[in-house]
C-alpha positions in Angstrom: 125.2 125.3 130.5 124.8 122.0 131.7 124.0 121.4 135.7 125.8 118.0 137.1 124.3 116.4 140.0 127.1 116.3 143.1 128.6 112.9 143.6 126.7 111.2 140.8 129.7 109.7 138.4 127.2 108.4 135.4 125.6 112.1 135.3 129.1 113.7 134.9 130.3 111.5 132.5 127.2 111.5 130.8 127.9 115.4 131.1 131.0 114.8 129.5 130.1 112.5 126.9 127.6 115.4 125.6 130.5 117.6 124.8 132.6 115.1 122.9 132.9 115.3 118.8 135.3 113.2 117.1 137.1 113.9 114.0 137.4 116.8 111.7 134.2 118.2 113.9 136.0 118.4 116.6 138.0 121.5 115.2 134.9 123.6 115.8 134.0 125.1 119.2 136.8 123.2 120.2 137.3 126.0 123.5 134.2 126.6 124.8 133.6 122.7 124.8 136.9 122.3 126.5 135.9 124.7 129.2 132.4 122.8 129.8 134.5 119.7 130.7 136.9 121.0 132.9 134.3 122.8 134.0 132.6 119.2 135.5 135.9 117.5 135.8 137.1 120.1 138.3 133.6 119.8 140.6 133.6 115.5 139.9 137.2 114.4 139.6 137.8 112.5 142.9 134.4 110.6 142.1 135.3 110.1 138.2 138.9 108.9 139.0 137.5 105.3 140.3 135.0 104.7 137.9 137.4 105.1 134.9 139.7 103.1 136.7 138.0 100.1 137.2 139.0 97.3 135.2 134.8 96.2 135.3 133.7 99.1 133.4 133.8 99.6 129.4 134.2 103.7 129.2 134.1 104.9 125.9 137.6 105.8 124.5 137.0 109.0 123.8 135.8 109.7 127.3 138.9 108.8 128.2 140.9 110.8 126.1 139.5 113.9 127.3 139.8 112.8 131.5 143.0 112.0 130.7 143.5 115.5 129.2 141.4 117.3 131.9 144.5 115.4 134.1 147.3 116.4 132.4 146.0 119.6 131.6 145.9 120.2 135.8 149.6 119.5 135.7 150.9 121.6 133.3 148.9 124.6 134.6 151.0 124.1 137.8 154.5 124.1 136.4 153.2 127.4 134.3 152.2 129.1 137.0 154.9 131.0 137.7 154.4 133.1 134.7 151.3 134.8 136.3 154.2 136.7 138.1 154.6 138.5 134.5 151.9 140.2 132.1 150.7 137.1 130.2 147.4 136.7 128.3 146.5 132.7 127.9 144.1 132.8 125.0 142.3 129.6 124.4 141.2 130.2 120.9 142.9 130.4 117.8 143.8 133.6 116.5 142.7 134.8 113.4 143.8 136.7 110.6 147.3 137.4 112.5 149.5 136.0 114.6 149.9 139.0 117.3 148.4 139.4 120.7 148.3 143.3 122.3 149.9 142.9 125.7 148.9 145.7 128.2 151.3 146.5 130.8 152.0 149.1 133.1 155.1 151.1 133.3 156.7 152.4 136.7 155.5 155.1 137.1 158.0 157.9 138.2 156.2 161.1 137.5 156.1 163.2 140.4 152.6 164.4 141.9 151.1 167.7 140.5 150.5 171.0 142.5 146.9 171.8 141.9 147.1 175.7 141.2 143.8 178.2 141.1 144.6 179.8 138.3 145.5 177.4 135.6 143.2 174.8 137.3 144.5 170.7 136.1 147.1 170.4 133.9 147.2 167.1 132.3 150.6 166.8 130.0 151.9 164.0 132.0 151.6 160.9 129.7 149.7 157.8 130.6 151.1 155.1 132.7 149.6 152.1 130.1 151.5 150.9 127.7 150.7 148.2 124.9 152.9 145.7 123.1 152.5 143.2 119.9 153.2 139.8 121.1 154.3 137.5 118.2 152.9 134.0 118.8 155.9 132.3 116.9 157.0 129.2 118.9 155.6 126.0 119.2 156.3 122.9 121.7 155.1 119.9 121.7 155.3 116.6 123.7 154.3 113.5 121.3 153.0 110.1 121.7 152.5 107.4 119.5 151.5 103.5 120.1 150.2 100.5 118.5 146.7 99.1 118.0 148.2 96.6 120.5 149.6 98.1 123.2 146.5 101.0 123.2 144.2 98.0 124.5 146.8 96.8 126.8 147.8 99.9 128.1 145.8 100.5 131.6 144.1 104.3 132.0 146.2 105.0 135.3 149.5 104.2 133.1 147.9 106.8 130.1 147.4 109.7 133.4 151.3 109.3 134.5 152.5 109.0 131.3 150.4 112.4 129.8 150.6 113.9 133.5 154.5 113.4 132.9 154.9 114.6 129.1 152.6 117.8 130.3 155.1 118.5 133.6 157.9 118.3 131.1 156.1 120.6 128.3 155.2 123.2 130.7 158.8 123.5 132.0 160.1 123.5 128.5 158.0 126.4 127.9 158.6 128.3 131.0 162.6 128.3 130.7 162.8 129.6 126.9 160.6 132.1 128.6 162.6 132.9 131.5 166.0 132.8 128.8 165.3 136.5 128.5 166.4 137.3 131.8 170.0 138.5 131.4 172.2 141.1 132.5 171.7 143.2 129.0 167.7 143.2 129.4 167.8 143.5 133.3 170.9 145.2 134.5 173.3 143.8 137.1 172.5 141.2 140.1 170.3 143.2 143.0 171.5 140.3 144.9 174.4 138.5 145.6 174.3 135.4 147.3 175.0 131.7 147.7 171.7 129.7 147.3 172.6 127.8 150.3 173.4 131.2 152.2 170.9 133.1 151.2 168.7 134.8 154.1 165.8 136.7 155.2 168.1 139.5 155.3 168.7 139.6 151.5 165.0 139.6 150.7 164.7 142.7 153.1 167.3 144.5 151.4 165.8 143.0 147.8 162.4 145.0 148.9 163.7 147.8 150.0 165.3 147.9 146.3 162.1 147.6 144.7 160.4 150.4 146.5 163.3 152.8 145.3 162.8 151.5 141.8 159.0 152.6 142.3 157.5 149.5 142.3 153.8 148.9 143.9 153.4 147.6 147.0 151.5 144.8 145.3 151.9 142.7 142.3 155.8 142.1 143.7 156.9 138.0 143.3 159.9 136.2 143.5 160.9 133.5 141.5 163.4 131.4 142.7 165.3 127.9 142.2 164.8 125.5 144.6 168.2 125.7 146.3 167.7 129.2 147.2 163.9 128.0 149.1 166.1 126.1 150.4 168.0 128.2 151.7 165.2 130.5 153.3 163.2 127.9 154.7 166.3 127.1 157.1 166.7 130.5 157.8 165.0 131.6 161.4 162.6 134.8 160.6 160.9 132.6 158.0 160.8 129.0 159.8 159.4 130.5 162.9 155.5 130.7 162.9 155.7 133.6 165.0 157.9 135.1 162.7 155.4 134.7 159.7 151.9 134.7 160.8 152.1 131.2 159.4 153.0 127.7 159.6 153.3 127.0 155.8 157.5 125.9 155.9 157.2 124.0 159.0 153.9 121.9 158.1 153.4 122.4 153.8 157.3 122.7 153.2 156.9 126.1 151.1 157.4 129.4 151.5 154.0 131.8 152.1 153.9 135.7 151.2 157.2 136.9 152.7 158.5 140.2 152.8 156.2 141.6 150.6 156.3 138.9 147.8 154.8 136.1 146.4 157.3 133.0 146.3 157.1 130.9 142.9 159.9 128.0 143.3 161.1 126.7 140.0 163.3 123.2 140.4 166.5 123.8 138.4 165.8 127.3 137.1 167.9 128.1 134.1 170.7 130.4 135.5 171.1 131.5 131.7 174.6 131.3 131.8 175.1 134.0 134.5 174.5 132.2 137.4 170.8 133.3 138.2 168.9 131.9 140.4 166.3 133.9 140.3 164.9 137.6 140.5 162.4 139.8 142.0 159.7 140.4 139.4 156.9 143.0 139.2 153.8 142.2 136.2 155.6 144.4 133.3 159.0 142.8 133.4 158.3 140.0 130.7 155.5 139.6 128.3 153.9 137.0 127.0 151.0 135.4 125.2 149.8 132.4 124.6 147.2 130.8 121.5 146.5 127.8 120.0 147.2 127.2 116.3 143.9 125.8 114.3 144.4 122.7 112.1 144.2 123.9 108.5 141.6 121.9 106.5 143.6 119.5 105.2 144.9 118.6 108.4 141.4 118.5 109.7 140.2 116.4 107.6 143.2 113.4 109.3 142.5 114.2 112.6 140.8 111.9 114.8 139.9 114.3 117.9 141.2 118.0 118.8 140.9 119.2 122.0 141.7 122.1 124.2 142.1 121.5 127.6 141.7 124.8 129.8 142.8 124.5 133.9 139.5 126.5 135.2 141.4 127.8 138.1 144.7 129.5 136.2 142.8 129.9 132.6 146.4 128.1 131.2 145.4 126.0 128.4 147.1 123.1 126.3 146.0 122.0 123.2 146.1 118.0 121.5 146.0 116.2 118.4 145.5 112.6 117.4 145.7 111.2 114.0 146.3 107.4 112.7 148.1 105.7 110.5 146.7 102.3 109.7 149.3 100.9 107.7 151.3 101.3 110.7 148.9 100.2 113.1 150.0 103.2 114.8 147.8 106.7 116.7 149.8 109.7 117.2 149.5 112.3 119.8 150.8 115.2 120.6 150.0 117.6 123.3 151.2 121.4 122.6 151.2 125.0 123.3 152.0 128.1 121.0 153.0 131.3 122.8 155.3 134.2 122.2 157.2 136.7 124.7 159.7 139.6 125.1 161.3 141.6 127.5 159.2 144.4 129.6 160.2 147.0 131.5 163.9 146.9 132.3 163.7 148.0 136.1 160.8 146.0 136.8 162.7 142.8 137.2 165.6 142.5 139.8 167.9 139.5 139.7 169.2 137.0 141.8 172.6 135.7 141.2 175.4 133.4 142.8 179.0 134.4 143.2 
């Protein structure tokens, strides 16, 4: 474990540049080196930012690759973040030997309390209220990248943060909606909610709480995801807006939603409706699981690859993983940032949906 002095941009990146392998090498340890960066990116970034942005400095190209990463990596982990609402295990390393991942969840538990009686003393033939499932890690996205000798030395490093801050947004939302396609009326049941986004109120989250309770849900662990129309919707409405209403001034002055009614918001912009007009659904942790785990380079591949990296956000534990290769009859380097994960439906009455008219 390194130790990075505060505000001092040479000893990070030299902190940095102690962690970087290139080429087949890189395969190995590939994790735990990716956490060490982030690790200093997250404590340095607003001092690193200028330095590697200066046209007067000469950073090594690697360096580069993996701040630009440790950027991207940031946004992605934001537009996944809804899925901490659900039982998801991020794994950032490779699995081996299999491609499952044992889920633990937590089924609702409806078993009524048990009358202690002298005689018989504790009777214990109610059945355990953890469950397990075998996550598949079978799909794979990817966002790819590929330039030329010439326009990689013309191409400025603030231009390379947009364009893998962008390609990450759009991977992480990619991700999240073939996730979220699993919410339907056959795995969920019918709408708890019926309402027009723009007409939704506080009202309808009340009576969506209620709901829950009688379902047996917890009293924690309860979040709503929701599209943006429908925080719309709430933010105009009066018992949320107010700061007196709330304890809080988060719509009036941040523009988002805080804990309300007993849930924690997650807005998705332009959440799949699936087909059946969702726009969104009261969750508890066991409605959807899902895992997540990169895929190692075989040693063939290896043996091409210029750098691998994963990237690992130190305050979500959502990782990405990346790839660069060349081909110099081309003149060409290829990128390509990814994720592998699997998921399936949880406990049916655990999720409660949201639909329009």
């Amino acid at each position: 474990m390194f130790s990075v002095t505060k505000n001092d941009p040479q000893h990070a990146l030299a902190r940095i540049q102690a962690f970087l392998v290139s080429g087949p090498e890189s395969v190995n340890n590939a994790a735990a080196r990716g956490a060490e960066i982030s690790r200093v990116w997250r404590a340095e970034r607003e001092h690193l930012l200028p330095v590697l942005n200066a046209a007067t400095n000469t950073v090594d190209s690697a360096l580069k690759r993996v701040a630009i990463l440790n950027e991207s990596v940031r946004a992605f982990a934001r537009r996944m973040l809804p899925l901490k609402a659900f039982c998801t295990s991020f794994l950032n390393t490779p699995l081996q030997g299999t491609d499952e991942v044992v889920i633990p969840y937590y089924a609702l538990q409806t078993a009524a309390s048990s009358n202690f009686v002298e005689a018989t003393g504790y009777e214990f033939d109610q059945a355990t209220a953890t469950s397990m499932k075998k996550i598949t890690v079978n799909k794979r996205k990817y966002q790819p990248l590929d330039y030329s000798s010439a326009e990689f030395r013309r191409q400025p490093f603030l231009n390379a943060v947009r364009l893998g801050t962008m390609n990450s947004e759009k991977l992480a939302a990619d991700v999240f909606d073939d996730i979220w396609s699993v919410v339907t009326a056959d795995a969920f049941g019918a709408a708890a909610v019926t309402a027009a986004a723009a007409a939704i109120t506080s009202d309808d989250i009340v009576s969506l709480s209620g709901i829950c309770t009688k379902a047996n849900w917890p009293a924690s662990g309860r979040s709503l995801i929701l599209d943006s129309d429908a925080v719309t919707g709430l933010m105009k409405d009066s018992a949320y807006k107010l700061a007196d209403s709330i304890g809080g001034t988060e719509v009036i002055r941040q523009g988002r939603l805080p804990r309300i009614s007993g849930f924690d918001v997650y807005e998705v912009p332009n959440l799949p409706t699936n087909s059946e007009k969702l726009q969104g659904a009261a969750v508890f942790m066991s409605a959807v699981l899902a895992a997540f785990a990169p895929v190692e380079p075989a040693d063939g591949v290896r043996a091409s690859l210029v750098a691998y990296e994963v990237a690992t956000d130190p305050e979500t534990g959502i990782s990405m993983n990346y790839r660069k290769w060349g081909d110099a009859q081309l003149d060409r380097n290829f990128e390509v940032i990814e994720c592998a994960y699997g998921y399936v439906a949880g406990v049916a009455d655990a999720l409660k949906r949201i639909c329009t008219p």
